[in-house]
C-alpha positions, 0 to 999 in steps of 0.5 A: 500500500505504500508503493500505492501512495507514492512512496518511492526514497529518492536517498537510501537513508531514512525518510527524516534526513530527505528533506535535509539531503534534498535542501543540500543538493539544491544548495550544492547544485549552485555552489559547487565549491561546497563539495569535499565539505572543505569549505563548510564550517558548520551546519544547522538541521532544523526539523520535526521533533521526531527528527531529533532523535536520529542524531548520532554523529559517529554511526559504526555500521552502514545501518547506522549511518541510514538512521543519522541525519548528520551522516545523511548531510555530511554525505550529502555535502561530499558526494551529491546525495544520490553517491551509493558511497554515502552509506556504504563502507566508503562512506562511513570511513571517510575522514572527510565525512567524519569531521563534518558530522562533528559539526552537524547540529540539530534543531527543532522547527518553531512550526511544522504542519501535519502529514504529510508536511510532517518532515520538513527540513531547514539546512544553514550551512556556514562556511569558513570564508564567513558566508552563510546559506539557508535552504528549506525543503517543506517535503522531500521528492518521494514523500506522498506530499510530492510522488514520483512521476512513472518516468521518475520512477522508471528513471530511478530503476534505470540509474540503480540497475545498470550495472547489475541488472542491466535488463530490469529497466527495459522489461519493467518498460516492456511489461508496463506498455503489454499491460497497458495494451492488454496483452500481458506476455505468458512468461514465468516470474523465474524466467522474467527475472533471469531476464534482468540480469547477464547470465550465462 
C-alpha cells in the first residue's frame, strides 16, 4: 500500500534526513565549491521533533549511518546525495565525512504542519570564508506530499540497475506498455527475472 501512495526514497537513508539531503543538493547544485565539505564550517538541521532523535554523529555500521541525519548531510555535502558511497563502507570511513558530522547540529522547527508536511527540513550551512546559506525543503521528492512521476520512477530503476541488472529497466518498460495494451506476455516470474540480469 505504500508503493500505492507514492512512496518511492529518492536517498537510501531514512525518510527524516530527505528533506535535509534534498535542501543540500539544491544548495550544492549552485555552489559547487561546497563539495569535499572543505569549505563548510558548520551546519544547522532544523526539523520535526521526531527528527531529533536520529542524531548520532559517529554511526559504526552502514545501518547506522541510514538512521543519522548528520551522516545523511555530511554525505550529502561530499558526494551529491544520490553517491551509493554515502552509506556504504566508503562512506562511513571517510575522514572527510567524519569531521563534518562533528559539526552537524540539530534543531527543532518553531512550526511544522501535519502529514504529510510532517518532515520538513531547514539546512544553514556556514562556511569558513564567513558566508552563510539557508535552504528549506517543506517535503522531500518521494514523500506522498510530492510522488514520483512513472518516468521518475522508471528513471530511478534505470540509474540503480545498470550495472547489475542491466535488463530490469527495459522489461519493467516492456511489461508496463503489454499491460497497458492488454496483452500481458505468458512468461514465468523465474524466467522474467533471469531476464534482468547477464547470465550465462
Amino acid at each position: 500500500w505504500t508503493i500505492c501512495a507514492g512512496y518511492h526514497k529518492m536517498y537510501a537513508a531514512c525518510h527524516h534526513s530527505h528533506a535535509a539531503m534534498e535542501a543540500l543538493d539544491e544548495l550544492r547544485a549552485g555552489n559547487p565549491d561546497l563539495a569535499g565539505g572543505e569549505a563548510v564550517e558548520h551546519l544547522l538541521v532544523e526539523g520535526s521533533a521526531m527528527a531529533l532523535n536520529f542524531s548520532n554523529a559517529d554511526p559504526k555500521t552502514t545501518l547506522a549511518a541510514k538512521f543519522s541525519i548528520p551522516h545523511a548531510v555530511a554525505g550529502t555535502v561530499v558526494y551529491g546525495g544520490d553517491d551509493p558511497r554515502i552509506f556504504g563502507t566508503a562512506g562511513l570511513r571517510d575522514p572527510r565525512i567524519a569531521a563534518l558530522r562533528a559539526r552537524v547540529k540539530l534543531g527543532q522547527l518553531p512550526e511544522v504542519r501535519p502529514w504529510p508536511y510532517n518532515r520538513p527540513a531547514k539546512v544553514t550551512v556556514a562556511l569558513r570564508d564567513g558566508r552563510s546559506f539557508a535552504v528549506t525543503c517543506e517535503a522531500a521528492l518521494g514523500s506522498p506530499a510530492r510522488p514520483f512521476t512513472a518516468d521518475q520512477v522508471l528513471g530511478k530503476i534505470r540509474d540503480l540497475s545498470k550495472r547489475d541488472a542491466p535488463g530490469l529497466a527495459p522489461s519493467i518498460v516492456a511489461l508496463r506498455a503489454a499491460a497497458e495494451a492488454g496483452s500481458v506476455p505468458d512468461v514465468s516470474c523465474r524466467d522474467w527475472v533471469r531476464g534482468f540480469f547477464s547470465f550465462p
